[in-house]
VOGU-3710 file (C-alpha; in Angstrom, 3 decimals, decimal comma):
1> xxxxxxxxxx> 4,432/54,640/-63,228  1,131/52,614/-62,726  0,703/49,291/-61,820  -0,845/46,809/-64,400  -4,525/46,206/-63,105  -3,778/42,396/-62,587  -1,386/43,242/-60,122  -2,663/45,330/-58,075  -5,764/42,964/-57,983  -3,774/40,090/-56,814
11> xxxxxxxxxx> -2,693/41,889/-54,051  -5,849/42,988/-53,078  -6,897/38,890/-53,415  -4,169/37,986/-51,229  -6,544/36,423/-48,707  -5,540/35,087/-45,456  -7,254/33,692/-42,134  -9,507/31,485/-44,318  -10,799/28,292/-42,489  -9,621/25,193/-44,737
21> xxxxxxxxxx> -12,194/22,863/-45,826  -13,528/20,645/-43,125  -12,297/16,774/-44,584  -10,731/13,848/-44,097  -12,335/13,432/-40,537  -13,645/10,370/-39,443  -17,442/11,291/-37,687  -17,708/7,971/-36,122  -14,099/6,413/-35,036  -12,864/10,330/-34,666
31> xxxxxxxxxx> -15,604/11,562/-32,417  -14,522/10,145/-28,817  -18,210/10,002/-27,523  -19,802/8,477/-29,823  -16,722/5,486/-30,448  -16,790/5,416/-26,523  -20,362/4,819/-26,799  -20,481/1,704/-29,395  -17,328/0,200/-27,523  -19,543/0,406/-24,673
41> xxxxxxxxxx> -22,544/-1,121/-25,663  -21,076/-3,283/-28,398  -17,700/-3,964/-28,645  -13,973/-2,724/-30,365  -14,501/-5,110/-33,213  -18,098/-3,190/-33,788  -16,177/0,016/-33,764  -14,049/-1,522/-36,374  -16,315/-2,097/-38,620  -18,109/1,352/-39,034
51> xxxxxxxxxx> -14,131/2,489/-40,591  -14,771/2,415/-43,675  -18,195/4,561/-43,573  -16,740/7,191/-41,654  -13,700/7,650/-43,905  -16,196/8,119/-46,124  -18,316/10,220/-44,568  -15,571/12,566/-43,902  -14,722/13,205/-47,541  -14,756/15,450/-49,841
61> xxxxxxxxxx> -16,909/12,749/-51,932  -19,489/12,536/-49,098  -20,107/16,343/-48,663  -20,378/16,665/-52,667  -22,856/14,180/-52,636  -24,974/16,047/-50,033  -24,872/19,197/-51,646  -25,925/18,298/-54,827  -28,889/16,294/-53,731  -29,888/19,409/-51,901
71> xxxxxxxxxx> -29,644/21,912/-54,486  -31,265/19,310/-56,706  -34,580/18,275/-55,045  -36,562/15,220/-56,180  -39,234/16,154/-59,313  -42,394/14,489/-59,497  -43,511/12,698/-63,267  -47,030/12,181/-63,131  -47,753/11,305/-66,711  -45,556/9,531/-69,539
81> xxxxxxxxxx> -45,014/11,061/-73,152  -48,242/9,616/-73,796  -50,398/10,895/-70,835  -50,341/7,277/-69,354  -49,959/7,815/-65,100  -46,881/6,787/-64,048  -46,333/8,661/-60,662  -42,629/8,418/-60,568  -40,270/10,384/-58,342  -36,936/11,372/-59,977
91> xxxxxxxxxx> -33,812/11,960/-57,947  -30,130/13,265/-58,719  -27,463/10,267/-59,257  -26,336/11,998/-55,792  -29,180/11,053/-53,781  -28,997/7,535/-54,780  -25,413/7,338/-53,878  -26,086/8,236/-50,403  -29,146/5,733/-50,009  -26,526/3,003/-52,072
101> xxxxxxxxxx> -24,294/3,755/-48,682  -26,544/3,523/-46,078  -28,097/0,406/-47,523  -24,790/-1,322/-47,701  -23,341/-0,789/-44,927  -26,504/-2,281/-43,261  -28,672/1,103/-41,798  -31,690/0,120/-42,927  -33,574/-3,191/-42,539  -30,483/-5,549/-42,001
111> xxxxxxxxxx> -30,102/-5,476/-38,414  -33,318/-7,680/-37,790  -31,315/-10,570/-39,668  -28,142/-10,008/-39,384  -25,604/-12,466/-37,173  -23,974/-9,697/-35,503  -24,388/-9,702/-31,857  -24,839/-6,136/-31,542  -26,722/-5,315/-34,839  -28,569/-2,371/-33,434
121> xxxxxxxxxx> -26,146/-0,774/-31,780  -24,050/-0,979/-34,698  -26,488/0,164/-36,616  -27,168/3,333/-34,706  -23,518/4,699/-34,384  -23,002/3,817/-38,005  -26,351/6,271/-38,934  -25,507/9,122/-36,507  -22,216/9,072/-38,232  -23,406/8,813/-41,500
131> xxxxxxxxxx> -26,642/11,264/-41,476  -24,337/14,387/-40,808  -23,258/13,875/-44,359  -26,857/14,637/-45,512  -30,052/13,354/-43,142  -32,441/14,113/-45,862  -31,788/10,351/-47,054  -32,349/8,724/-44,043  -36,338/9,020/-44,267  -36,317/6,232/-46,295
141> xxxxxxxxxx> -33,798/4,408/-44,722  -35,429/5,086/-41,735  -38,682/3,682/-42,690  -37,007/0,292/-44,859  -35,690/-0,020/-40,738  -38,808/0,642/-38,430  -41,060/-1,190/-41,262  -39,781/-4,822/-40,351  -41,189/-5,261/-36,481  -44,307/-4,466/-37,547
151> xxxxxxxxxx> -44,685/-6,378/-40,768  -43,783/-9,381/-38,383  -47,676/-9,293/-37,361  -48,805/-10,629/-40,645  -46,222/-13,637/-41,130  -47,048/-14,521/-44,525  -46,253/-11,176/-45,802  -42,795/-10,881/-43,783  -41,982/-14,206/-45,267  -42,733/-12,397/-48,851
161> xxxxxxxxxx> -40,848/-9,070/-48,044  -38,517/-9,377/-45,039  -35,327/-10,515/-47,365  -35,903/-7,456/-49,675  -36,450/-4,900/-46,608  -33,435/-6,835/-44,328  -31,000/-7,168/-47,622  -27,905/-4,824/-48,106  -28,631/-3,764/-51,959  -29,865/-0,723/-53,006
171> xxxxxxxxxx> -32,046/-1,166/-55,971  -34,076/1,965/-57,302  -36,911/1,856/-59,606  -40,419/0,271/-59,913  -40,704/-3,579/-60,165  -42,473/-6,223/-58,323  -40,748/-6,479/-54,845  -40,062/-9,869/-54,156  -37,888/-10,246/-57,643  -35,459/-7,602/-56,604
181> xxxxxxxxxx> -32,083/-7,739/-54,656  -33,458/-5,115/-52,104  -36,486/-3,194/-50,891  -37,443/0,126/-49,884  -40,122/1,013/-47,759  -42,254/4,007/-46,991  -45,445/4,797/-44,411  -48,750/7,076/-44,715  -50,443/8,020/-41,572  -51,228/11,493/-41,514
191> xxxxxxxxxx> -54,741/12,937/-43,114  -55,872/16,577/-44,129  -58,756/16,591/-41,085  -56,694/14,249/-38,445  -53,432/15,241/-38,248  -51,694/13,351/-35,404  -55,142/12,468/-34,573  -54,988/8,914/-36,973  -58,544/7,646/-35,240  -59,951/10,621/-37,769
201> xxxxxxxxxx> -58,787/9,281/-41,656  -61,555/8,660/-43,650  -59,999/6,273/-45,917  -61,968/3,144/-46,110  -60,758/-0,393/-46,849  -63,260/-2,930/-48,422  -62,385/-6,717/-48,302  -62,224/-8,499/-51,932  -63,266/-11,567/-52,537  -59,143/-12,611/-53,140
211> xxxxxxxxxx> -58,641/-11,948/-49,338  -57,009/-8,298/-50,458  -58,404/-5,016/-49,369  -59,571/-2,276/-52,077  -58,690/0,893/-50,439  -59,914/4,854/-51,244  -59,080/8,036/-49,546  -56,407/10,338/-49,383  -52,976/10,960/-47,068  -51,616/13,891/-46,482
221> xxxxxxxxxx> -48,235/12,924/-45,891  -46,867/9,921/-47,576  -43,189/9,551/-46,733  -40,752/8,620/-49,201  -43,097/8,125/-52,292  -40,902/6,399/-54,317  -40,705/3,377/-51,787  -42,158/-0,461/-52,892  -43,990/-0,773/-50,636  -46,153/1,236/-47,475
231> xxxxxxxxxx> -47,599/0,744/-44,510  -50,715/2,603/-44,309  -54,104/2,981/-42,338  -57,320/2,984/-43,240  -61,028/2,532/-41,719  -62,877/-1,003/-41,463  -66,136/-1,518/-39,588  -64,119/-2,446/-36,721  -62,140/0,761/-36,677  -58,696/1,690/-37,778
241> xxxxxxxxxx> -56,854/-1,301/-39,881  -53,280/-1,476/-40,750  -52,605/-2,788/-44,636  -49,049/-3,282/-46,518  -49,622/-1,393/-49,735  -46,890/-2,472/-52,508  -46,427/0,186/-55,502  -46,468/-2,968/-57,913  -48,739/-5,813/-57,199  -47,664/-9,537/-57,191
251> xxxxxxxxxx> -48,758/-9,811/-61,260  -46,253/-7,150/-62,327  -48,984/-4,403/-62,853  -49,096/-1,251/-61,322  -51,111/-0,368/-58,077  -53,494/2,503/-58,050  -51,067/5,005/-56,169  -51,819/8,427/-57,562  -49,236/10,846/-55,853  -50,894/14,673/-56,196
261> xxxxxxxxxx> -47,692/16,763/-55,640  -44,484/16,806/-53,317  -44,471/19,027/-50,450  -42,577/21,640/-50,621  -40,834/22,331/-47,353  -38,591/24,340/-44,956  -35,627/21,742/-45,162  -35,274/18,231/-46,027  -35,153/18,980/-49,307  -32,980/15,887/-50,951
271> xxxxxxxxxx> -36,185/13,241/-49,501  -39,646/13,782/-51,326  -42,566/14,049/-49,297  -46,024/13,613/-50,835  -49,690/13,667/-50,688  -50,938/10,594/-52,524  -55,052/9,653/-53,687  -55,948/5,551/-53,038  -58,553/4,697/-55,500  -59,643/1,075/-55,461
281> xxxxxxxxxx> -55,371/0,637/-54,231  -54,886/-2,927/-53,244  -53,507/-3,849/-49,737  -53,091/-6,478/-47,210  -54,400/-6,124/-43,565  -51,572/-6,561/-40,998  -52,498/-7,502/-37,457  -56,194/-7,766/-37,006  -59,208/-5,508/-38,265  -59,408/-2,606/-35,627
291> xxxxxxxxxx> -55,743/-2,660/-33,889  -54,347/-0,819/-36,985  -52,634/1,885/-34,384  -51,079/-0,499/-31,775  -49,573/-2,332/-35,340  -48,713/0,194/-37,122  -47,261/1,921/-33,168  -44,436/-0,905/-33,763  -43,013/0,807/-36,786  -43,485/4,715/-35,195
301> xxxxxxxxxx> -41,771/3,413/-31,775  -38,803/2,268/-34,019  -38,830/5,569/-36,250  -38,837/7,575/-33,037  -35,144/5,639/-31,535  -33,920/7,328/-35,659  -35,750/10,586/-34,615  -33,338/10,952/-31,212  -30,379/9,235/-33,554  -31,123/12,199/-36,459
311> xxxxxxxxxx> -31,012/14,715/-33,928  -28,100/14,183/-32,019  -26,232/13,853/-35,577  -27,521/16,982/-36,659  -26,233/18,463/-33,189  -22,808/17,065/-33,503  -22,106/18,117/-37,312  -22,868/21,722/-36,350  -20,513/21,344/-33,201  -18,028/19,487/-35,648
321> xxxxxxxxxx> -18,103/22,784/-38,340  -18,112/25,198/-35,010  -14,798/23,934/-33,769  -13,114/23,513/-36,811  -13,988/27,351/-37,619  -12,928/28,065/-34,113  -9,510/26,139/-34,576  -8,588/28,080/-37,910  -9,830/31,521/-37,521  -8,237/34,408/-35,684
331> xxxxxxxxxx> -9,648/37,068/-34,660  -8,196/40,205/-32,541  -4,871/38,731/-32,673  -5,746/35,004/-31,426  -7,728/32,191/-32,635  -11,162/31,643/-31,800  -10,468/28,292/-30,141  -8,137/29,640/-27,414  -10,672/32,938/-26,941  -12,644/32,339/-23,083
341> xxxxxxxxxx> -15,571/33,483/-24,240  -15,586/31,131/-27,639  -14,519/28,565/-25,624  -17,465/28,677/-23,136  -20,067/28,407/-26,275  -18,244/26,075/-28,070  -17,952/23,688/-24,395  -21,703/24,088/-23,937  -22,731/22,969/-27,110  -20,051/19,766/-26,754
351> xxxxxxxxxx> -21,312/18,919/-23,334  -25,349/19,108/-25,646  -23,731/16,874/-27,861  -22,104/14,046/-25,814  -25,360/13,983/-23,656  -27,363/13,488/-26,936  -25,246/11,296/-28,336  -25,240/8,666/-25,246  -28,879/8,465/-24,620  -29,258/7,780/-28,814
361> xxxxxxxxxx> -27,167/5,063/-28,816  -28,216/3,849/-25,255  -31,675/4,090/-27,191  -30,218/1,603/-29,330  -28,400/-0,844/-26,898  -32,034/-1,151/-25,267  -33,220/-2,750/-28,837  -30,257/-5,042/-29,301  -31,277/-6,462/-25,280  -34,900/-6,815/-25,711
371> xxxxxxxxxx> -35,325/-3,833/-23,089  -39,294/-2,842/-24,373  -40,548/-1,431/-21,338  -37,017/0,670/-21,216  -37,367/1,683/-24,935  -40,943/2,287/-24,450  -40,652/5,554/-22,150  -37,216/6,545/-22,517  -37,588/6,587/-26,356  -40,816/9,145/-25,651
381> xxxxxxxxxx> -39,095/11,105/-23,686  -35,428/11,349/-25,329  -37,405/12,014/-28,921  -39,017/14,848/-27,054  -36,050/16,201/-25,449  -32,417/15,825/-28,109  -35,062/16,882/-30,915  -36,678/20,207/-28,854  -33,063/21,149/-28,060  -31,504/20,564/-31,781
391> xxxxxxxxxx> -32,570/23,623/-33,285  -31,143/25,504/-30,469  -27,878/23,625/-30,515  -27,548/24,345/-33,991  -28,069/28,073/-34,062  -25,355/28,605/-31,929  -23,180/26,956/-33,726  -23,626/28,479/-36,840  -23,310/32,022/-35,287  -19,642/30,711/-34,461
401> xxxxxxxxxx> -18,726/31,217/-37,591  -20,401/34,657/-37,913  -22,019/35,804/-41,784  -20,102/33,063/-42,810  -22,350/30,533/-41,258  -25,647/32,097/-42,942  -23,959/31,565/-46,336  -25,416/28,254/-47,647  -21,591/27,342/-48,717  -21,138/26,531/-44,850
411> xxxxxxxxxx> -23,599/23,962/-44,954  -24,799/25,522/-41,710  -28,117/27,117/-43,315  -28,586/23,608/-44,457  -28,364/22,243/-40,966  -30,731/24,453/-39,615  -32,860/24,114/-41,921  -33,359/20,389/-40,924  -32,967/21,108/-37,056  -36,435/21,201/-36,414
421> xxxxxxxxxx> -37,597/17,993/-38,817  -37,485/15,293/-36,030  -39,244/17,485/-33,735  -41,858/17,464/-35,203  -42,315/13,710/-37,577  -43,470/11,005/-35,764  -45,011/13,184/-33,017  -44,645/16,846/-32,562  -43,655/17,991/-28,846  -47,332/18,125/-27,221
431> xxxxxxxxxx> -47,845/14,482/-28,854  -44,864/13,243/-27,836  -45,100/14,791/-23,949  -48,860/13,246/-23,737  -46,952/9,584/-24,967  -44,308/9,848/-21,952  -47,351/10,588/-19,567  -49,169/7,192/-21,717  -46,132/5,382/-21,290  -45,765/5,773/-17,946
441> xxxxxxxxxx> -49,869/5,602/-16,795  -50,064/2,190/-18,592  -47,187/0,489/-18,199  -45,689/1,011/-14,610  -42,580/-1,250/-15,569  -41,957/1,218/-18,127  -41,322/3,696/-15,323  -39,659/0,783/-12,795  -37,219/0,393/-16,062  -36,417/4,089/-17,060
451> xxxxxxxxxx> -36,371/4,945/-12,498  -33,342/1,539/-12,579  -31,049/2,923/-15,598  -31,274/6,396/-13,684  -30,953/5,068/-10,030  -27,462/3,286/-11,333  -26,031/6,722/-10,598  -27,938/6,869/-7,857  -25,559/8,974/-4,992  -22,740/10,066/-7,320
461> xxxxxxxxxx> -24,070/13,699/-7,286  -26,874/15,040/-5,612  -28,255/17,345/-8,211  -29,124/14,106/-9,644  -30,808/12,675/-6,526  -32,128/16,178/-6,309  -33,635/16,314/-9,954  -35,595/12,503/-9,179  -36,687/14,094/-6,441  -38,514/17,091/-8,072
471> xxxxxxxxxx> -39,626/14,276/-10,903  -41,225/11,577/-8,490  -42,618/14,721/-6,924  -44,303/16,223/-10,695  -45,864/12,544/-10,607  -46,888/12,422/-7,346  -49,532/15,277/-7,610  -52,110/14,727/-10,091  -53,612/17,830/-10,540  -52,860/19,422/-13,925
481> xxxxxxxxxx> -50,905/16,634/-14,975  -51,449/17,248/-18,465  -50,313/20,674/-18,100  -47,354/19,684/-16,873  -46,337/16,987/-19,423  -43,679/18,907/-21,059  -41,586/19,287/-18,153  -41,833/15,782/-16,999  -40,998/14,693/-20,144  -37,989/17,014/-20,245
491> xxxxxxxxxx> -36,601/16,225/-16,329  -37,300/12,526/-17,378  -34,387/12,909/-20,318  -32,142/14,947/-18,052  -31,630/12,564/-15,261  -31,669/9,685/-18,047  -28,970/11,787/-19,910  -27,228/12,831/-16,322  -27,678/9,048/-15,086  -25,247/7,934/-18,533
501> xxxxxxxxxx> -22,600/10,880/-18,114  -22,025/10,475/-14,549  -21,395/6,507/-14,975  -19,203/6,662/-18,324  -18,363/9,992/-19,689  -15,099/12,033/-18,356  -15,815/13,675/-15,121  -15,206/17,398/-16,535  -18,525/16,414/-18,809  -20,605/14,695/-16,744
511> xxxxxxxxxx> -20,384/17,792/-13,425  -20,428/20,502/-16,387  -24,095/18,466/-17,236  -24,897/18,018/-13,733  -24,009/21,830/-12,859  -26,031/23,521/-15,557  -28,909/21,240/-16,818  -29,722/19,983/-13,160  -27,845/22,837/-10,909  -29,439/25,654/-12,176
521> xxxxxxxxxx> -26,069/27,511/-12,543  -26,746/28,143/-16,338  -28,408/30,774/-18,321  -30,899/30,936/-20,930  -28,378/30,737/-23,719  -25,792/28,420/-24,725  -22,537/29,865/-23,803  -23,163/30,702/-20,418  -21,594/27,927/-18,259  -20,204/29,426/-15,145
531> xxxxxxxxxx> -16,583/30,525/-13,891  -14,317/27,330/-13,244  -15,784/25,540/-16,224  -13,154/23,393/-17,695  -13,624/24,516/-20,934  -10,380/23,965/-23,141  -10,568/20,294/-22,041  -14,411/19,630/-23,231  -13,595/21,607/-26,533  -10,495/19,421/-26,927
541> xxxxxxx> -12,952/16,379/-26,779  -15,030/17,726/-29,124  -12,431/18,163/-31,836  -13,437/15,428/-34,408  -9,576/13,105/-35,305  -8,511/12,789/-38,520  -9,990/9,211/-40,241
//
């Protein structure tokens, strides 16, 4: 007798050795490196106050959220019904619940007011945990962040916006900035014939007779289009000026800010990118006519410390979905997690995480003390470093989970997707290389700062002291230094990022680091760490706790 059909398709449905759905983790208080970290540079009670965001960013809630303001990218609205310009931006109700978070729980401009007395630090643990969720949101909070030390050089107008930019209330939509409960802001360098080359924009700036600035030209990249206001730069006869553009002017009207189109890109897709036309667009100068890079370098320094943050969040969510896989899925009769050659990949990429992860929010700790010679190299050189190794980092980890992890229901494809963003914004890797060779040519107690931090491990292993040796060497000879740039910059962030392990992480970490990044007893691939590695107990402390 046959079988009905639905039966013998339920038993070919009877699926087992499924991985469950990666929730109710806690990305912040659950990951052991980076709570050790804020304890470290902040305190328990700072700890204790990021709870709340990562139980949220470990649920279900959270991850929906991302998704659907990925699969539903911003749309651009030009024109009203009735062919008025209105150059809107319109986002899914997702989006805005993930900017509504961040802005809340204080990751974008509140730090620079707030009473805490470790605000940055704070702020920076609470953003790497939060970003994994989705980091296409965190342009803008980014910005609304790195905007506030530079507005400081035209007082007036931080009197007039700082509240908005430094306040914990997310308020979307187009209105005149100082009447709402919080601000947004955005930035427009880059050019069509400059590039990373800013001394080349053509847009000009004309003074009124008000003490405003009619400006005309056209950027390339505007981040974050939908922001109230910009920082921007533009020509005057004494060279490149910095100006504070606001979408709506003081009177309630709207400024001339005609956005062209949104970029359409490789990832990032939740945050709209845009190329915008100035025609006659009002500004204010900030900082004096002429020094509009060294003003407008305040706000790109700051963006850089979220550039090293983004990374080494993007890093540790793909390590995150690698282990869980690993912990749930079997595969010739064991489960991933307990398989040598699993565990050796999975190790690596947690020993690339934890180093990330404390030079980010050492990064931070450096703001919080006032440490601007330290920040000044160390942020060059970690931004050129965590974010050339992300993409890497990532890969592997979503070939852990095999075809699986090229299925965009992973949220792997997602993640790699994004893995190369920070590399490349504020500074691709040649910029960024020539900066650490700036930083340390101009300002030697950049380099007397960045040689201390790593000279506090100074004798606990000697492929340390043998790594500053090779580096004070690469400075010592001149010739070619240029050439070179890349792999001072990169030596520079391994001894910073060997200095921090071998002083607070567990011992198994910091001589895995020491043995591969500085010993040479590592391959070209992840995965490759040598016999003796103890790799159960780094995988172990990778394994993201409940929330």
């Amino acid at each position: 007798m046959k079988q009905p059909y639905g039966a013998v398709m339920g038993v070919t449905h009877e699926v087992t050795n499924q991985v469950p759905p990666l929730t109710g983790h806690d990305p912040i208080a659950g990951d052991a490196a980076l709570a050790e970290a804020c304890v470290r540079h902040a305190d328990a009670a700072t700890l204790d106050s990021l709870k709340a965001l990562g139980a949220l960013a470990g649920s279900e809630q959270a991850q929906e959220w991302g998704r659907l303001a990925n699969e539903n990218p911003p749309r651009l609205r030009t024109h009203d019904r009735y062919g008025h310009r209105v150059d809107e931006v319109e986002f899914h109700p997702a989006w805005h619940e993930l900017m509504r978070t961040a802005v809340e729980h204080g990751l974008a401009g509140a730090p620079w007011t707030s009473p805490d007395p470790h605000p940055h630090v704070r702020r920076a643990v609470g953003y790497l945990g939060w970003t994994q969720v989705e980091m296409g949101h965190a342009c803008p909070v980014t910005m609304t962040y790195a905007v506030v030390p530079a507005l400081r050089a035209a007082p007036e107008l931080a009197a007039r916006y700082e509240p908005g930019l430094t306040a914990t209330a997310y308020e979307f939509g187009l209105a005149e900035p100082t009447g709402k409960r919080g601000l947004v802001a955005g930035m427009g360098m880059t050019e069509k014939q400059g590039g990373s080359d800013v001394r080349a924009n053509t847009t000009r700036a004309v003074p009124q007779d008000d003490g405003t600035y009619a400006l005309t030209g056209h950027k390339w990249f505007t981040s974050a289009p939908m922001s109230d206001l910009f920082l921007v730069l533009a020509q005057l006869p004494e060279g490149v000026s910095c100006f504070l553009m606001p979408r709506v002017l003081p009177d309630g009207t709207r400024n001339v800010f005609r956005l062209q189109r949104l970029k359409d890109k490789l990832g990032d897709r939740a945050n709209a990118s845009s190329e915008v036309e100035f025609e006659g667009t009002t500004g204010w100068l900030v900082g004096e006519p002429g020094r509009g890079v060294p003003t407008i370098i305040e706000m790109v320094n700051t963006t850089r410390l979220d550039c090293v943050l983004g990374s080494a969040a993007t890093v540790r969510a793909a390590l995150t979905q690698a282990v869980h896989h690993a912990r749930h899925r079997r595969a010739f009769g064991a489960l991933l997690a307990d398989q040598p050659l699993m565990q050796n990949v999975l190790a690596d990429l947690a020993v690339e995480s934890e180093a990330a992860t404390a030079l980010a929010v050492r990064l931070a700790a450096a703001v919080d003390a006032g440490e601007g010679d330290f920040l000044r190299l160390a942020g060059a050189a970690a931004k050129f470093w965590v974010c050339k190794r992300t993409p890497t980092a990532v890969a592997e980890a979503l070939e852990v989970l095999g075809g699986n992890g090229y299925v965009e229901d992973s949220g792997l494809p997602r993640l790699y997707r994004q893995a190369p963003l920070n590399s490349i914004w504020e500074g691709s890797g040649n910029v960024i290389a020539l900066d650490v060779l700036r930083a340390m040519g101009r300002s030697s107690q950049s380099l007397a700062a960045v040689r201390a931090e790593i000279d506090l491990a100074r004798g606990a292993d000697d492929r340390l002291d043998a790594a500053v040796g090779r580096l004070t060497a690469e400075l010592a000879d001149p010739e070619g230094l240029a050439t070179r740039a890349r792999r001072i910059a990169g030596l520079l962030a391994l001894c910073l990022q060997a200095s921090l392990l071998l002083r607070h992480a567990p011992a198994e970490v910091a001589e895995t680091f020491c043995a591969t990044r500085l010993g040479g007893d590592w391959g070209a691939v992840l995965g490759t760490l040598p016999a003796g590695t103890p790799v159960r107990a780094l995988v172990d402390r990778a394994h993201v706790r409940p929330s």
